[in-house]
N, C-alpha and C positions, 0 to 999 in steps of 0.2 A: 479491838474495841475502838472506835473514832466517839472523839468528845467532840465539842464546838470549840474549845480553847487549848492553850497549854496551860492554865490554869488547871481546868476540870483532868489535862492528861496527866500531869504531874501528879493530881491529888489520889486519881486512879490507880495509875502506875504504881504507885507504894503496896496499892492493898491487893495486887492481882499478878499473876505468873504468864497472862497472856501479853500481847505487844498492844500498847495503848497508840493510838496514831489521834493527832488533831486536825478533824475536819469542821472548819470556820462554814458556820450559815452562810447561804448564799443568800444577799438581800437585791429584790429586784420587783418592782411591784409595779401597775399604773398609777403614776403622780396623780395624785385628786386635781378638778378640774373646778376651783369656784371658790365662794364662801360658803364654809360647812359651819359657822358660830350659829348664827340661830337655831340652826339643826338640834346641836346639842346645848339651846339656850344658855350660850355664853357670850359674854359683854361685847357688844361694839367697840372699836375707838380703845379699846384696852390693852396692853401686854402681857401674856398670858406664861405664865407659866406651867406647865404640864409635868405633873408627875401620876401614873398609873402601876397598879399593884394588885393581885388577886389576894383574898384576903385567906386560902387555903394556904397559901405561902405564909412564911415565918417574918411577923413584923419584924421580930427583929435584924433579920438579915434583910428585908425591903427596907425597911429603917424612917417609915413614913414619919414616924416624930422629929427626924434631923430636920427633914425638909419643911414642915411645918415653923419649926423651932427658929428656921434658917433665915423664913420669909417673916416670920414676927420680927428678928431681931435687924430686918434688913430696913424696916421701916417704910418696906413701900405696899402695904395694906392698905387699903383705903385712898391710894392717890390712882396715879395709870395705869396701874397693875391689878391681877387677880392671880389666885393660883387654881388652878384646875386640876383635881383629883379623881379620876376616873379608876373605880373600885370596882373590883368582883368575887361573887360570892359572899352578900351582904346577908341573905337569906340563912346560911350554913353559921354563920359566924354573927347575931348578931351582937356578944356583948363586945367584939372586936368592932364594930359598927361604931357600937357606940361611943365606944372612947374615943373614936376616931371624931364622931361629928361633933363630942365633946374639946376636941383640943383646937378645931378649928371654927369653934364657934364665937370668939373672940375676933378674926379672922374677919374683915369685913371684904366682900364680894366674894368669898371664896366659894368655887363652884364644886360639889361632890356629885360626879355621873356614878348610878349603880347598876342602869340596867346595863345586858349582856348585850355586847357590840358583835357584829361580824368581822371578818377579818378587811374586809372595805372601808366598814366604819371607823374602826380602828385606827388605819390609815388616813381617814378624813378627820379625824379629833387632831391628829398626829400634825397634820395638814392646818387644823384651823388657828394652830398655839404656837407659840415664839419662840417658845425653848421647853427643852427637857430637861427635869433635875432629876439626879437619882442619886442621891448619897449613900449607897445601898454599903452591906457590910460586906458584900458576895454575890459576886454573878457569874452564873455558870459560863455565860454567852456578853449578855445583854440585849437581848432582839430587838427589845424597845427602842435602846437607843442608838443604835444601828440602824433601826429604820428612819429616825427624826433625823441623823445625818445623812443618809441619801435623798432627804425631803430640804436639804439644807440647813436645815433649822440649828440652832447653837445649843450644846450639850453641856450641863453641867452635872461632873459624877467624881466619885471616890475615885482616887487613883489607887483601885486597887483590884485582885480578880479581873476575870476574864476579860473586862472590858478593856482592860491595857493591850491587848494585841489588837485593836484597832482605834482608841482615843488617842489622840497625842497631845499637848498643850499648844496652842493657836491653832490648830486645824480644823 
């Protein structure tokens, strides 16, 4: 069985008699070429922070309300900053929706994307924003933010799960 982490092999291994091996995503994409903010109708002149999350996934291991909680309490709402929330599966899930446009609606500039991106697009939202947060409870991988660090962008996330075989502190 190959996982994407020692995380996911360790957690495996315990519950399986076969040989778990970890095989880490390869991340390798073409760098976007431009300004992709208007695209996805987010602010000029702003720093953006990005956190994205499908909303079939378990908020609570996405842990969308840390990072809401995070940027309230950091105090930079409303000055040179926004936070950009790129959600999916709003349709399937809407009373999960709504709590969500409920907690950041205090939140001023904060930008909620719901339609479905391609995986170019993706990479150009990735492209258009400053940093990536994920205070996630559990990541199998983290692809996300494996991608925003090949994109250079500065990563903030839980030291914890699978993202530790490639986050380090200043890197």
């Amino acid at each position: 069985i190959w996982t994407p982490s020692r995380f996911t092999t360790e957690a495996i291994a315990q519950k399986v008699p076969q040989p778990v091996l970890t095989m880490p995503h390869s991340i390798g994409f073409a760098r976007p070429q431009g300004d992709f903010r208007g695209k996805f109708g987010l602010p000029a002149g702003k720093f953006l922070f990005l956190f994205l999350y499908d909303l079939n996934s378990y908020s609570e291991r996405k842990n969308p309300a840390a990072v809401i909680e995070a940027f309230r309490r950091s105090g930079l709402a409303g000055q040179d900053t926004s936070l950009v929330i790129k959600v999916h599966n709003v349709a399937r899930n809407p009373e999960d929706f709504a709590r969500l446009r409920e907690a950041v609606a205090a939140l001023p500039g904060t930008v909620l994307i719901t339609r479905t991106l391609s995986r170019t697009e993706v990479y150009e939202l990735e492209s258009a924003c400053d940093c990536f947060v994920s205070l996630h409870r559990a990541e199998g991988f983290g692809l996300a933010l494996a991608e925003c660090m090949y994109l250079g962008k500065p990563v903030i996330a839980t030291d914890w799960s699978g993202t530790t075989d490639f986050i380090r502190p200043g890197a």
